[in-house]
C-alpha positions, 0 to 999 in steps of 0.5 A, spaced: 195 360 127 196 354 130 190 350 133 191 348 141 188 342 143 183 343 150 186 343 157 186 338 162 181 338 167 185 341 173 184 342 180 185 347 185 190 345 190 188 343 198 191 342 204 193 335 206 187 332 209 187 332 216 185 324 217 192 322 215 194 322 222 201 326 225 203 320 229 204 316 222 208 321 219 216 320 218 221 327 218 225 326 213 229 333 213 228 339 215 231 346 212 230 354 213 226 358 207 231 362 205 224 367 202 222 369 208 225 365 214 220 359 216 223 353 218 219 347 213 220 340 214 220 334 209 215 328 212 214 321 209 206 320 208 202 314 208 199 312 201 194 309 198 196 301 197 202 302 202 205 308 198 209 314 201 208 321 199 213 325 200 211 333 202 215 339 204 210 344 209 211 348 214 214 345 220 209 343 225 203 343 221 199 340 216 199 347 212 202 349 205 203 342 203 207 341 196 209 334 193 216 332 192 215 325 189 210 318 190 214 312 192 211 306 191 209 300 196 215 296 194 221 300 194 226 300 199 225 304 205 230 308 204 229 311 198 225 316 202 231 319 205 235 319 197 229 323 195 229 328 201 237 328 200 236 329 193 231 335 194 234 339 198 240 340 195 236 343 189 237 350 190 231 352 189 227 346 192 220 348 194 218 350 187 213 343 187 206 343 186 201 342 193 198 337 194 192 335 192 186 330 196 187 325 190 194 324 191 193 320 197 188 315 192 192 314 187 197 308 186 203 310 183 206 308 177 200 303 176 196 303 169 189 306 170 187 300 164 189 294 167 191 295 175 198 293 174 203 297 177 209 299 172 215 299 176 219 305 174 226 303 174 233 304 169 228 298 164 222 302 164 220 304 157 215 310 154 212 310 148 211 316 144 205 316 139 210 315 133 213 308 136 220 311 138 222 308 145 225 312 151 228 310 157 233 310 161 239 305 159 246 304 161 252 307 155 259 308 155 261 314 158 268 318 156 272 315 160 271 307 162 265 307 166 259 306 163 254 311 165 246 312 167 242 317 161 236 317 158 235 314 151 231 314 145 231 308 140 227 307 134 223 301 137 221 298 143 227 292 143 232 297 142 235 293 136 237 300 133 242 304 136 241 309 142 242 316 142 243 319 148 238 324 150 238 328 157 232 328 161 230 335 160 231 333 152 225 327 154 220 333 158 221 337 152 219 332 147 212 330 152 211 337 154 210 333 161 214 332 168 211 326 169 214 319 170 220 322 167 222 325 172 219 320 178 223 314 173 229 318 173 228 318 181 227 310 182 233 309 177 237 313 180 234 310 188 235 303 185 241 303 183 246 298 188 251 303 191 257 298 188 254 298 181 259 300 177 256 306 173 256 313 173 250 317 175 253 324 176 250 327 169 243 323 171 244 327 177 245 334 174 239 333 170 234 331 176 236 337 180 237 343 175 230 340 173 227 341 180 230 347 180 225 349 175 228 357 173 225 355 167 219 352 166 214 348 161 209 352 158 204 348 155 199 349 161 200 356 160 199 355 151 192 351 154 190 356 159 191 362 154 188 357 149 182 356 153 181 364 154 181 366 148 176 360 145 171 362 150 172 370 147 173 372 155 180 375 152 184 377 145 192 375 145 192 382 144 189 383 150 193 379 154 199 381 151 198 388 153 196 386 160 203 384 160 206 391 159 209 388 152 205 393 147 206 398 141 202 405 138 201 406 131 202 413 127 195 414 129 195 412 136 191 406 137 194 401 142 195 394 140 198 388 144 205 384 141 201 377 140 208 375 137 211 376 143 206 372 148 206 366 142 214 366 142 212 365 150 207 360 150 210 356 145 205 357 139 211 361 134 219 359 134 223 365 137 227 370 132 231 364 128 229 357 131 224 353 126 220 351 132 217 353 137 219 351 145 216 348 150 220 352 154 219 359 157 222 362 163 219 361 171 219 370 171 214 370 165 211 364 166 208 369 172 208 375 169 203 371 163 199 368 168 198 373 174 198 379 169 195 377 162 191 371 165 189 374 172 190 367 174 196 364 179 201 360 176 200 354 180 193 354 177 196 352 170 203 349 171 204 344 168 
């Protein structure tokens, strides 16, 4: 079986503090938890450095903050009313992570190394470790008007051709949601109301990603990674924590390991070549509550 690199060091999720004063917060939009009936709001936060974080919480309070997005100090101020559009018209908005304390000391879109702040807007390039460049470009549509859509290119300069990938495409390939999904939010925010180009497919990406039915699986893959080089548990233990297991002819209980590999990413499902960085949100918690005895949010990408 496959070695699994170590997890990243992660923290639990905390309320926001309650130095961040309520009269410098700005309602952006308010809605109704179709689960269980609570009036939440989105609000506009204070940053670090003139940054914005945008929450959703309950209405009124300080309590079960979770983050939609971090907008840096020099974007238009209207982006945060784009964003909060933009969230609430997800079917399942309110599936983001909380907040965390650290959150409100981090600059967004700055590089750690050098303090520079890259701004992630429609030029903004990542690299993978092969060199292959992804960002999002404008490229001919079906029709006559070109659209926004994530690209990859086999350098940084984009002298090879493009191929058009979708953002889920892009998560995929770097099992992660961010910048993608922040660079896709600021593209998407920036782009002057006249311009001539398309950003209905952007769009449907962003929102059916935030929508989050099915999930990343990589903190799942490093959790059960973690748990079993610790000797705490055995795949086959968590397997049959999770109700998927067998008996042979003499009785003996054994847990499908197959399945929970399919699941987190370690073997390929039933004709694929590769495994996928995907599994859906229903599993992802019945793995993480029942086999790991752990809550989701706990190992979640």
């Amino acid at each position: 079986m496959s070695t699994i690199a170590a997890p990243r060091p992660r923290t639990r999720p905390v309320l926001v503090p309650r130095t961040c004063a309520p009269r410098n917060h700005a309602r952006l939009g308010r809605y109704r938890d179709a689960a269980n009936g609570t009036i939440r709001e989105i609000v506009s936060v204070p940053g670090a450095e003139g940054s914005r974080l945008i929450i959703d919480r309950l209405a009124g309070t300080l309590t079960d903050a979770r983050l939609v997005g971090h907008l840096a100090a020099d974007e238009p101020a209207e982006n945060a009313s784009i964003l909060c559009a933009l969230y609430l018209a997800d079917k399942r908005r309110g599936a983001c992570r909380h907040v965390q304390a650290e959150d409100f000391e981090l600059v967004p879109f700055t590089d750690l190394s050098t303090g520079q702040t890259a701004l992630p807007a429609a030029d903004s390039l990542l690299l993978d470790g092969d060199g292959i460049a992804y960002g999002i470009r404008r490229v001919d549509g079906d029709g006559s008007v070109p659209e926004l859509r994530w690209t990859r290119s086999a350098d940084a300069d984009y002298d090879h051709p493009l191929q058009v990938l979708t953002l889920r495409d892009v998560l995929a390939h770097f099992e992660d949601y961010e910048p993608m999904r922040q660079i896709t939010v600021a593209a998407l925010a920036r782009l002057h109301p006249d311009a001539r180009v398309s950003t209905v497919a952007l769009r449907g990406e962003l929102s059916r990603v935030n929508a989050r039915r099915i999930v990343l699986n990589r903190g799942l893959r490093e959790a059960v990674a973690q748990r079993v080089a610790r000797g705490e548990l055995s795949m086959s233990e968590i397997a049959i924590r999770c109700g998927r297991f067998r008996r042979d002819r003499h009785g003996n209980l054994t847990g499908e390991t197959s399945w929970l590999g399919r699941r987190i990413g370690l073997l390929p499902e039933g004709g694929e070549a590769t495994p996928t960085p995907w599994v859906h949100s229903d599993v992802f918690a019945l793995i993480a509550r029942q086999g790991l005895g752990l809550s989701p949010n706990e190992v979640e990408v």
